[in-house]
Residue, then its C-alpha position, 0 to 999 in steps of 0.5 A: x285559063x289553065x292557072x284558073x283550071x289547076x286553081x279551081x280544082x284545088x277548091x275540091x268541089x264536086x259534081x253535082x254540088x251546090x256552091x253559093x256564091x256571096x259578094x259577086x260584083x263586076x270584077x270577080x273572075x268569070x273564068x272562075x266562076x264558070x269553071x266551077x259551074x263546069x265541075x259542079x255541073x250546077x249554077x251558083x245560086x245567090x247569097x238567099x239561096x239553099x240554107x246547107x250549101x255544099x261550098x261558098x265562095x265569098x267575094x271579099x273587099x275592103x270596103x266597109x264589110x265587116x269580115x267577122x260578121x260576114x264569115x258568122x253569117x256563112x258559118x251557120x249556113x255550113x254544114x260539117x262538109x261544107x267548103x268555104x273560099x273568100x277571094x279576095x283582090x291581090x296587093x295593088x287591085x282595087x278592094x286589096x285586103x291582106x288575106x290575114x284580116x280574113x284569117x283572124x276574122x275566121x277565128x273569130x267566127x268560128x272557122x279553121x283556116x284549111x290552105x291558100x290558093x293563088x286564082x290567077x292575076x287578080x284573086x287570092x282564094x283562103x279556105x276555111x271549115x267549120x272548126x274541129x269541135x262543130x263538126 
């Protein structure tokens, strides 16, 4: 739990803010996601909630979603201070995605990638804003 702790706080989510959460299935990481709940003070609210979120975390697998289009929707549902996070499962998890497809699909969408965190066992976390010239 302590590894997921230090993860999470890296995510730089703040208390009292919203954070929607899209692609949650069985296999997300409860530790987490609770441990953003904690820091935010807030539940995550689902993929049709609050237009302007404070953050998004993005489960992200391979299994047929397209990245570039999933990372446009979050884009124009961000705002210049929004954070985005896309989890995606570690080499030799079911639904491994190398986290460079993520990176090159950001570009497309209109995303700067902004750092890596490694979430425990299981996740990779890859953050992205909006790009310099939209905010």
């Amino acid at each position: 739990m302590d590894w997921v702790v230090s993860a999470v706080e890296r995510f730089e989510f703040g208390h009292g803010q919203l954070v929607r959460e899209i692609g949650y299935a069985a296999d997300a990481d409860r530790d987490l996601r609770r441990r953003v709940e904690v820091i935010t003070g807030r539940c995550l609210i689902g993929p049709g909630g609050t237009r302007c979120p404070d953050g998004l975390l993005v489960w992200l697998r391979a299994d047929g979603t397209d990245p570039v289009e999933l990372l446009l929707g979050c884009a124009e549902a961000m705002t210049p201070r929004s954070r985005l996070w896309v989890l995606t499962p570690k080499v030799d998890r079911p639904g491994h995605l190398d986290p460079l497809v993520v990176v090159d699909a950001a570009g497309r969408a209109g995303l700067d990638w902004v750092g890596r965190v490694d979430v425990f066992d299981d996740w990779n976390a890859t953050g992205l804003r909006l790009f310099r010239r939209q905010r």
